[in-house]
C-alpha positions as semicolon CSV with decimal commas, in nm:
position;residue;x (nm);y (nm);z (nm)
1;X;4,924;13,939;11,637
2;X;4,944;13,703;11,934
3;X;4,672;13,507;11,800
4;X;4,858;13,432;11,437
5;X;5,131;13,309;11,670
6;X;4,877;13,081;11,826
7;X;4,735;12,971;11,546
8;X;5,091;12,902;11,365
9;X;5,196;12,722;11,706
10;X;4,892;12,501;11,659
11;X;4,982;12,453;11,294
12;X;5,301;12,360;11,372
13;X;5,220;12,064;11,609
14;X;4,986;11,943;11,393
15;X;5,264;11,908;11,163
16;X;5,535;11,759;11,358
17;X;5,258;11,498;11,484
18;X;5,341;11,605;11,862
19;X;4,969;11,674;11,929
20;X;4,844;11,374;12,042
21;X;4,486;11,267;12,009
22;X;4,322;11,247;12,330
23;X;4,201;10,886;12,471
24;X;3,852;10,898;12,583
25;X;3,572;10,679;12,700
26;X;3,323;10,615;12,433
27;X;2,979;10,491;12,479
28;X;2,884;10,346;12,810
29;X;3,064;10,235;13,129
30;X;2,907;9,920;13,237
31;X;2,956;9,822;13,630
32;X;2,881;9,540;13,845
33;X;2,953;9,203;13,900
34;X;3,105;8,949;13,625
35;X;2,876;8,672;13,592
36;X;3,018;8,341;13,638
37;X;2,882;7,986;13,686
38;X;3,131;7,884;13,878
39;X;3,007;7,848;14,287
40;X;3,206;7,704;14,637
41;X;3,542;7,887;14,508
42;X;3,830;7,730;14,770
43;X;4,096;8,027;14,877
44;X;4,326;8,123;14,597
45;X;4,150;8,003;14,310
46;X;4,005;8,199;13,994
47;X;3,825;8,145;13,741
48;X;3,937;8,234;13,389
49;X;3,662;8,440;13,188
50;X;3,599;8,562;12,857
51;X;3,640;8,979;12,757
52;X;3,282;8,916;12,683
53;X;3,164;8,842;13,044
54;X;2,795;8,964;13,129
55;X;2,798;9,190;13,368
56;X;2,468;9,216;13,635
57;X;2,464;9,642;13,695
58;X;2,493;9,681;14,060
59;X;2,682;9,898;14,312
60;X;2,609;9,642;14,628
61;X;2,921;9,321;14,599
62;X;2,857;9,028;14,828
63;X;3,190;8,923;15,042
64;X;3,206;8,599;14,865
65;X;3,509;8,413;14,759
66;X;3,507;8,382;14,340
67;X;3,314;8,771;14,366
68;X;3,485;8,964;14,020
69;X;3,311;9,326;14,013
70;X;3,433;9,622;13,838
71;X;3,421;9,815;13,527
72;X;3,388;9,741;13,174
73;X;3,488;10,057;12,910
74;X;3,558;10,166;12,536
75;X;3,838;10,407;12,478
76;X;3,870;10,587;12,157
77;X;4,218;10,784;12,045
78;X;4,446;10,458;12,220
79;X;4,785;10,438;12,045
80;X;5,052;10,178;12,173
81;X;5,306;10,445;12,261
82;X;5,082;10,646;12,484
83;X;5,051;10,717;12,836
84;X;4,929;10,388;13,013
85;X;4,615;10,354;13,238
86;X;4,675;10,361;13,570
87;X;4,434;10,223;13,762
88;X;4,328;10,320;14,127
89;X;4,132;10,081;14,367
90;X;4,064;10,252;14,711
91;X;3,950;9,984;14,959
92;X;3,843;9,977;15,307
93;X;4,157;9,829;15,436
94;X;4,257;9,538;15,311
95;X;4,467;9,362;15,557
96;X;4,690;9,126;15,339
97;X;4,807;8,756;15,445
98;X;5,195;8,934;15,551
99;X;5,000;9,175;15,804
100;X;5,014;9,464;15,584
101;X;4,736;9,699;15,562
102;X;4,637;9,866;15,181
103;X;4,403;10,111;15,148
104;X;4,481;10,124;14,808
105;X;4,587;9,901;14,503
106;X;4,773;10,078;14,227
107;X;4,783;9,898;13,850
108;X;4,954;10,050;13,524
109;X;4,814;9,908;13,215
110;X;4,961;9,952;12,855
111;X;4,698;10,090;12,554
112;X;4,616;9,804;12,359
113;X;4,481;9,989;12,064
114;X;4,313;9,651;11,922
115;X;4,144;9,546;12,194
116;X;3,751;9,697;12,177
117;X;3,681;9,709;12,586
118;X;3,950;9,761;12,876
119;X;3,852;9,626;13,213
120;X;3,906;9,720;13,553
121;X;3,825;9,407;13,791
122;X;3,891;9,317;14,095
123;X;3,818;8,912;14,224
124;X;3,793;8,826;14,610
125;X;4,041;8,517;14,568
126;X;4,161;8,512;14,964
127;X;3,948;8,537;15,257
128;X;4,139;8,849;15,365
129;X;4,013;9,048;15,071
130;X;3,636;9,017;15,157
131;X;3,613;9,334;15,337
132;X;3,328;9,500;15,379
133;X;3,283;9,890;15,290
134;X;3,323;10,114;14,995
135;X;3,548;10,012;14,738
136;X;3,624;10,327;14,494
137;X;3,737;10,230;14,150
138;X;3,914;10,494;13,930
139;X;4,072;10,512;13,632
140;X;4,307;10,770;13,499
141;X;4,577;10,842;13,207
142;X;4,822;11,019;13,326
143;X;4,628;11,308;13,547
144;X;4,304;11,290;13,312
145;X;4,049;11,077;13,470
146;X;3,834;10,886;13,299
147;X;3,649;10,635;13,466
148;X;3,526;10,632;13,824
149;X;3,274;10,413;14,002
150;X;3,224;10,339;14,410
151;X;3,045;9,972;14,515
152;X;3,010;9,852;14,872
153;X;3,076;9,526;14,956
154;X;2,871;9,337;15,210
């Protein structure tokens, strides 16, 4: 008996469209740094890259100014009105220009169902961000993680 109930609960969702597909990482993470030709980077300025960035598969990140490293992912089952990527960078204490110390960086980013890859980057920009230590990259939706990856920065 309870399992007909299950089964017409199931049903029933199904139905009404309120089970949602699940978003999930398809194919392989790629990790490193983003290659870039650009060299002598002064504080506070970046360098605007393609999606399509090559990225050289390593763990260990050189302190450098201009330095973008991070993660590079597929997602399959994205729809515009779903839970948003939140995305969790752990540092080693980041001591910001007001004097604040962060430990971590939280960023919520919407689905784009059109896009093919979703990155999570991070680019030494200011001389206080080159600190050296584990940086722990994570991604979740909602409390589902689905990306994770640790570098140390020298």
């Amino acid at each position: 008996m309870q399992y007909t109930r299950l089964s017409a609960l199931a049903a029933l969702l199904l139905l009404t469209g309120l089970a949602q597909a699940e978003v999930r990482v398809e194919g392989p993470v790629e990790h490193g740094i983003f290659l870039s030709q650009a060299q002598n980077l002064q504080p506070g300025e970046r360098v605007l890259t393609r999606s399509n960035q090559q990225i050289e598969r390593t763990e260990e990140i050189p302190a450098q100014l201009g330095t973008k490293f991070g993660l590079r992912f597929s997602l399959a089952g994205k729809r515009v009105d779903d839970t948003p990527l939140t995305q969790l960078y752990l540092t080693p204490g980041v001591t910001g220009a007001d004097g604040v110390r962060h430990d971590k960086f939280v960023v919520e980013q919407k689905l784009a169902p059109g896009a093919p890859q979703d990155v999570m980057a991070f680019e030494f920009s200011e001389p206080y961000e080159l600190v050296p230590g584990e940086w722990h990259f994570l991604v979740f939706q909602g409390d589902r993680k689905l990306a994770e990856q640790r570098f140390t920065v020298r």
